[in-house]
C-alpha positions as CSV (number, residue, x, y, z in Angstrom):
1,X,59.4,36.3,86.8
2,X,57.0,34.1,87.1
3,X,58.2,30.6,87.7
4,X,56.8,26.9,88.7
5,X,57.3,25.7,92.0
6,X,59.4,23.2,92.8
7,X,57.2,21.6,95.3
8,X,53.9,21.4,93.8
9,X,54.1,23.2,90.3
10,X,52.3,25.7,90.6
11,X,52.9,29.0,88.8
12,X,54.4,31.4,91.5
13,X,56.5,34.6,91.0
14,X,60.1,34.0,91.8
15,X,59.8,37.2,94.4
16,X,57.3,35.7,96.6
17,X,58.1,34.8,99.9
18,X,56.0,31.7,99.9
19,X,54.2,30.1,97.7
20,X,50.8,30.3,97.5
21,X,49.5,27.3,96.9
22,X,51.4,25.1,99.4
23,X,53.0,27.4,101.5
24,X,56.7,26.7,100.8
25,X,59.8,29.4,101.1
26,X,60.3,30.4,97.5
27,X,62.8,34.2,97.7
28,X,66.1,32.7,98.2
29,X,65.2,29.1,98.2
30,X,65.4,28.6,94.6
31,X,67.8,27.8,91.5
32,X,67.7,26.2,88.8
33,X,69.2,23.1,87.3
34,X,72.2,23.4,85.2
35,X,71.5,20.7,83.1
36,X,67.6,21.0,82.2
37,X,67.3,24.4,83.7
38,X,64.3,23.8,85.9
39,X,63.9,25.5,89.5
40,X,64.6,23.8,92.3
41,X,65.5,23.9,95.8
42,X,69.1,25.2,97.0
43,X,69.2,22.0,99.3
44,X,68.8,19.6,96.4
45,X,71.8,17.9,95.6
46,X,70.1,16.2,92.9
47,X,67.5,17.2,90.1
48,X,64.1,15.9,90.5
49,X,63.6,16.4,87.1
50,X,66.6,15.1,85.3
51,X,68.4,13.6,88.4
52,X,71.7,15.3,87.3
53,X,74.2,15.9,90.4
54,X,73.5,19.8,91.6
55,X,77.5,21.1,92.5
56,X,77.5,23.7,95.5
57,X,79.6,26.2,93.2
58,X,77.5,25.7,90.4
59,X,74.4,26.8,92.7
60,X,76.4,29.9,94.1
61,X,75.9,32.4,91.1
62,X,72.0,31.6,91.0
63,X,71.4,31.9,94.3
64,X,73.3,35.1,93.7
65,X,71.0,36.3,90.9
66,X,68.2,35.9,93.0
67,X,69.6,38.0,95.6
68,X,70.1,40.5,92.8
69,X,66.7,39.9,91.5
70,X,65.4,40.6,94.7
71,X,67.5,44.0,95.9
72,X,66.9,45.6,92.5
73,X,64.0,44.2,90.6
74,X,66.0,43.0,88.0
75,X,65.7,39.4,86.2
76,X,69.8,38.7,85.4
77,X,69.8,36.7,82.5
78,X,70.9,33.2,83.1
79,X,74.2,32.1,81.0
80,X,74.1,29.0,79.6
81,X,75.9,26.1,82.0
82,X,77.9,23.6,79.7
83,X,76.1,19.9,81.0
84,X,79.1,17.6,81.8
85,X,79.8,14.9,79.6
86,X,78.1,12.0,82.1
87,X,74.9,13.9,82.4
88,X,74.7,13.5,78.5
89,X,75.8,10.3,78.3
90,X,73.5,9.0,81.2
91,X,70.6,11.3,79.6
92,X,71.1,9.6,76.1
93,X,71.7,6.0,77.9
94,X,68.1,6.9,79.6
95,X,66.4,7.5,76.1
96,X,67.4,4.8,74.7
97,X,66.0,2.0,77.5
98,X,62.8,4.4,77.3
99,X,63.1,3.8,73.7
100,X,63.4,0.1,74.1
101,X,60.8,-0.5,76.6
102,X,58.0,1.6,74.6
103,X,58.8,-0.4,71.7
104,X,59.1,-3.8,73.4
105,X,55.2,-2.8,74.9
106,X,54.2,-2.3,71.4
107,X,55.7,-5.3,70.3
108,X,53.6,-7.3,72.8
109,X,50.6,-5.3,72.7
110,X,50.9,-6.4,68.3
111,X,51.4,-10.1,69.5
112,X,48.5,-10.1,71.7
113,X,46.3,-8.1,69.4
114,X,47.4,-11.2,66.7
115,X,46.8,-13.9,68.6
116,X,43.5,-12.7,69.7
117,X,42.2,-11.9,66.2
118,X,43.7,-15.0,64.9
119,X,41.5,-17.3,67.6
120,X,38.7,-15.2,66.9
121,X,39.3,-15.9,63.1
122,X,39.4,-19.5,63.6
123,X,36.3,-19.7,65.8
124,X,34.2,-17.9,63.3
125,X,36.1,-20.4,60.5
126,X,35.2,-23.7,62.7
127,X,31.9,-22.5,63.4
128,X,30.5,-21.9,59.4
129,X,32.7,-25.2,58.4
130,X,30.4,-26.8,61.4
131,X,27.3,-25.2,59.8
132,X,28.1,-26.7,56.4
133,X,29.1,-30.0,57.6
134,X,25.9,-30.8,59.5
135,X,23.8,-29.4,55.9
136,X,25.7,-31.3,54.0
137,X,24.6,-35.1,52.9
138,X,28.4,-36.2,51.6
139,X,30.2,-38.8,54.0
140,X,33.8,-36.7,52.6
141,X,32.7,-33.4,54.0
142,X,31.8,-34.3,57.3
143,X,35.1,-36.2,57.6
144,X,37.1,-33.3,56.2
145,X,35.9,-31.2,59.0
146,X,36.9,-34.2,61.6
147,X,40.5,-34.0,60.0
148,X,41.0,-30.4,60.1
149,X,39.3,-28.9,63.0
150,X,41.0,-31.3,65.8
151,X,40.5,-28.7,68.1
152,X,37.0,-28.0,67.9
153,X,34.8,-28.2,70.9
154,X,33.9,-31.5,71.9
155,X,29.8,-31.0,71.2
156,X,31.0,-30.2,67.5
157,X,32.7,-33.5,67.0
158,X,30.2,-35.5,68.4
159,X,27.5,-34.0,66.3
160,X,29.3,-34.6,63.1
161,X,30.5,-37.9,64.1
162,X,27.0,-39.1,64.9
163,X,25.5,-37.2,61.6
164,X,28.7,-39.4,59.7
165,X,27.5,-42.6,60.7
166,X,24.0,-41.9,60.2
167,X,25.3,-41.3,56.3
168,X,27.4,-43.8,55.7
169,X,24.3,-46.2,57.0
170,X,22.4,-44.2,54.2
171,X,25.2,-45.0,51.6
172,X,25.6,-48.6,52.5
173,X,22.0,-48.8,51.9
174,X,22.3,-47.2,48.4
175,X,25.1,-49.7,47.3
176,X,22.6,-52.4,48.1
177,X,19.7,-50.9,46.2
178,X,21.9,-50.2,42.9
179,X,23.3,-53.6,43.4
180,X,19.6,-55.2,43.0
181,X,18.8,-52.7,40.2
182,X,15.0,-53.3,41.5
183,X,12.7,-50.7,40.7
184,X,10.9,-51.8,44.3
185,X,14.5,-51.4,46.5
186,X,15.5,-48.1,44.6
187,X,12.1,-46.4,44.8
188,X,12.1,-47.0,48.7
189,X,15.3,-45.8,49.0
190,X,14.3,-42.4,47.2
191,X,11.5,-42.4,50.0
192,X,13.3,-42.8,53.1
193,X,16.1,-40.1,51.7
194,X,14.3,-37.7,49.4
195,X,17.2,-35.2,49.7
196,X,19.8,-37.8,49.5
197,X,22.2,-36.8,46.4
198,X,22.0,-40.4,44.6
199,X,18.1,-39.6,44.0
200,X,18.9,-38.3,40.8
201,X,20.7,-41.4,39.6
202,X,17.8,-43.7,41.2
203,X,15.3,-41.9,39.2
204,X,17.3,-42.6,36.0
205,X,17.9,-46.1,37.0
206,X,13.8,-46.0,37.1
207,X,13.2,-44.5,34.1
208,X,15.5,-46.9,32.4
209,X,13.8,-50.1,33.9
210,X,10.3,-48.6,33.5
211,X,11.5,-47.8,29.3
212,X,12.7,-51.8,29.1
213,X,9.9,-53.4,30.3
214,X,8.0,-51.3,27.9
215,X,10.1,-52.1,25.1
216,X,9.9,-56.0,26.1
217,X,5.8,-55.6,26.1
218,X,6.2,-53.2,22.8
219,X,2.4,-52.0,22.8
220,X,0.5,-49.1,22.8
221,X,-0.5,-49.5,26.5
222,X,2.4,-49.8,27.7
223,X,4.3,-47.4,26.0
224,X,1.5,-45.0,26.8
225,X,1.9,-45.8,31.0
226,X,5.9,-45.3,30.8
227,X,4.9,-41.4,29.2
228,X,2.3,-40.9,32.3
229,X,4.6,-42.0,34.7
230,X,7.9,-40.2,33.0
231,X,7.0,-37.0,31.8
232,X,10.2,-35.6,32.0
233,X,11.9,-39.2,31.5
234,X,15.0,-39.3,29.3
235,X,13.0,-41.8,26.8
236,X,10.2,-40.0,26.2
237,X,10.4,-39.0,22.7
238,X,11.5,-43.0,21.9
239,X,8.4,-44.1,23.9
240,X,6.5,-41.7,22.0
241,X,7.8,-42.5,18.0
242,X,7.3,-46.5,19.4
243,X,3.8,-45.7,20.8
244,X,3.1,-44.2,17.3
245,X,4.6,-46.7,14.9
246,X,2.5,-48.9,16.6
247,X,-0.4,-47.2,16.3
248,X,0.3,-45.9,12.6
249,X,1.2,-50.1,11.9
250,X,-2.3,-50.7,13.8
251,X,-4.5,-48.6,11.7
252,X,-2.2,-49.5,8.3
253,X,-3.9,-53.3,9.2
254,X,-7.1,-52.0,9.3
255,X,-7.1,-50.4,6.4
256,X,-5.7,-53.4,5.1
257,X,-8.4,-55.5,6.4
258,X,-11.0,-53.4,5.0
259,X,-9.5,-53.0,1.7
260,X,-10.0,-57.1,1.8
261,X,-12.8,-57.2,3.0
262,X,-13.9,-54.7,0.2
263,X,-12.4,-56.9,-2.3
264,X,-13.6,-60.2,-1.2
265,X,-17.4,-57.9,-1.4
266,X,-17.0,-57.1,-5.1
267,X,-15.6,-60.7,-6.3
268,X,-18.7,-62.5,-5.0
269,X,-20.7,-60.0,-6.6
270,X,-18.7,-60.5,-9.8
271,X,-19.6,-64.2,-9.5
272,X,-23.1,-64.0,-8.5
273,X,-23.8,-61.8,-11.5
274,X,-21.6,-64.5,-14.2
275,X,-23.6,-67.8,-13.1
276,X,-26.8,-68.7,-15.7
277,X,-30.4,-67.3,-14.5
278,X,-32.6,-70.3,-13.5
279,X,-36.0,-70.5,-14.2
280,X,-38.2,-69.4,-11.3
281,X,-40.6,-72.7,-11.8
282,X,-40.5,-75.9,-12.4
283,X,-42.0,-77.1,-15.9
284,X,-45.8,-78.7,-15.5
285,X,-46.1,-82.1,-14.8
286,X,-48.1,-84.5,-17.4
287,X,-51.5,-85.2,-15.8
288,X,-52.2,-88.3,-14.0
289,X,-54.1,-91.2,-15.0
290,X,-57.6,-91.2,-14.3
291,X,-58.2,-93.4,-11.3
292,X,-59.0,-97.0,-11.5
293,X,-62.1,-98.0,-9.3
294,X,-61.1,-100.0,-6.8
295,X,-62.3,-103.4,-6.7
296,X,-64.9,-104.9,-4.0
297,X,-63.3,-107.3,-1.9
298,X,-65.1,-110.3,-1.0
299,X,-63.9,-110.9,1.9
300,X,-65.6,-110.0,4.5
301,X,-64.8,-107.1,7.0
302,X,-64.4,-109.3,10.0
303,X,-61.5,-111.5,8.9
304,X,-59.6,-108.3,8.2
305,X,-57.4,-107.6,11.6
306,X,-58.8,-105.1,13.9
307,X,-55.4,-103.0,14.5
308,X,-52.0,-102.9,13.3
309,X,-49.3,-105.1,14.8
310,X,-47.5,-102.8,17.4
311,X,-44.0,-101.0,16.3
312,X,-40.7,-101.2,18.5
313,X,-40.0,-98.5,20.9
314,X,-36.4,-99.4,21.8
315,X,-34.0,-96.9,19.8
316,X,-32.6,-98.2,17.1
317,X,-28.7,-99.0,17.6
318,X,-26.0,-96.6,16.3
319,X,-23.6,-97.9,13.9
C-alpha cells in the first residue's frame, strides 16, 4: 500500500524497509493516527498532524497489521477507532480560533484597504477643489476651500490665501469705481481686470452713462457716436428712433423752409405784376428861350480881380 512518509512526505510503500527519499525505517515503524488516520511513527506519543495523544494499546493492533501485512502480503483493513470526546472538543475549540483569527485578518485587511482609498479619495478631492479655487475670480470660493480643506498641504493654503487677498484688493477696487459711477474709473477698472466677473455690470454702467449724455446733447451727432461706440448696447434701438426723429424733424424744417421760401417767391411776383406800368420816358420839356445877348461891360478888364478869393480847407464841423 502505498503510503506518505511520516518524515518527509513522500509517497513510499508501506513494505519498504526504508524510505527512499530520506532514508528512514518505514516496515514496522509505522501506524497511523486514530483520530485523523495519518501514518506515523510507533514512537510518537503525539500526532504531528492533529496533535491528538497516541495510547500504547491503541498503537498495538496497527503495529500488528503491519506485521501481518508484511508476513502474508495482505493489507488488513483498518476498523474505524471512535476519537475520544477531548480530541473533538479540542479539534472543534481549534476551528473556531482559526475561524476567528482569519476573519479578524480580513477585518483589518477591509479597514486598511478603507482607510487607504478613503485618503486617496480625499487627496484627489483637495487637489481638483485646489484647481478650481486658484481659476476661480470669486473671493467666497477661495474661502470655502480655506474652510473645508484644513488639512491641506501647507503650499495649498498659501497659494489660495495669497490669490484671496489679491481679490479682495480687486473687489475693494470695484466698490470704489461703482461708487464714482465715472465712465473714466469704471473703464480702467475693466482694463486692469478684463476677466474680472463685474465687467459685465461695468459695461452696462457704460452704456448707460454714454446713452444719458446723449440724451442730455439730444442731436444727431451724438446719438450717432453712442451707436459706434455701443453696437451691441442695450439702448441701441432708442438711440436709433431718437437719431431718426431728429433727423425726420430736421428735414420736416426744411421742407418747411422751402415751402416759405416758395411762398414768399410767388407773393412778390403777385405784387410786382398788380402795381400800374410807368411810362418808360419822361414827357418833352417846352423849349427854352432863345438866349439874350449878353451885354458889353464897360468896365474895363483890369479892374475885374485876377483870381477868386481862396476857399477853407479845414473840415467842416459835425453837428
Amino acid at each position: 500500500m502505498i503510503i506518505k512518509c511520516p518524515e518527509c512526505g513522500h509517497q513510499v510503500s508501506d513494505r519498504a524497509k526504508t524510505c527512499p527519499s530520506c532514508g528512514i525505517d518505514i516496515a514496522g515503524h509505522i501506524t497511523r493516527c486514530p483520530d485523523c488516520g495519518e501514518y506515523i511513527f510507533k514512537d510518537d506519543r503525539e500526532c504531528p498532524n492533529c496533535h491528538c495523544t497516541i495510547n500504547a494499546s491503541a498503537s498495538e493492533p496497527a503495529e500488528e497489521q503491519g506485521v501481518a501485512s508484511q508476513l502474508y502480503g495482505l493489507t488488513p483493513e483498518i476498523p474505524e477507532i471512535p476519537q475520544p470526546e477531548e480530541s473533538k472538543k479540542s479539534k472543534g475549540h481549534k476551528i473556531l480560533w482559526s475561524s476567528i483569527v482569519v476573519g479578524f485578518v480580513i477585518a483589518l485587511i477591509i479597514v486598511f484597504l478603507g482607510i487607504y482609498f478613503y485618503q486617496k479619495s480625499q487627496q484627489e478631492n483637495e487637489m481638483r477643489a485646489y484647481e478650481n479655487a486658484m481659476m476661480s475670480t470669486e473671493p467666497a470660493v477661495l474661502q470655502n476651500f480655506l474652510d473645508m480643506y484644513i488639512d491641506a498641504s501647507v503650499a495649498h493654503r498659501d497659494s489660495i490665501k495669497a490669490h484671496l487677498e489679491i481679490l479682495k484688493k480687486v473687489d475693494r477696487d470695484w466698490q470704489n469705481a461703482l461708487a464714482t459711477q465715472s465712465k473714466t474709473a469704471l473703464q480702467l477698472f475693466m482694463d486692469r481686470n478684463p476677466e474680472n466677473i463685474h465687467v459685465p455690470e461695468a459695461r452696462l454702467i457704460i452704456d448707460s452713462l454714454d446713452f444719458e449724455a446723449a440724451k442730455l446733447e439730444d442731436t444727431m451727432d451724438a446719438y450717432q457716436k453712442y451707436m459706434d461706440g455701443h453696437q451691441q448696447g442695450a439702448y441701441y434701438d432708442e438711440a436709433a428712433n431718437a437719431y431718426d426723429r431728429i433727423r425726420t424733424e430736421a428735414e420736416e424744417k426744411r421742407r418747411q423752409a422751402q415751402q416759405d421760401s416758395i411762398m414768399k417767391a410767388q407773393k412778390a411776383a403777385e405784387a410786382k405784376t398788380a402795381q400800374p406800368v410807368q411810362p418808360a420816358t419822361k414827357p418833352a420839356q417846352p423849349a427854352s428861350k432863345p438866349a439874350q445877348p449878353a451885354a458889353k461891360s464897360t468896365q474895363p478888364k483890369s479892374a475885374q480881380p485876377a483870381t477868386k478869393p481862396a476857399q477853407s480847407t479845414q473840415p467842416a464841423k459835425k453837428q
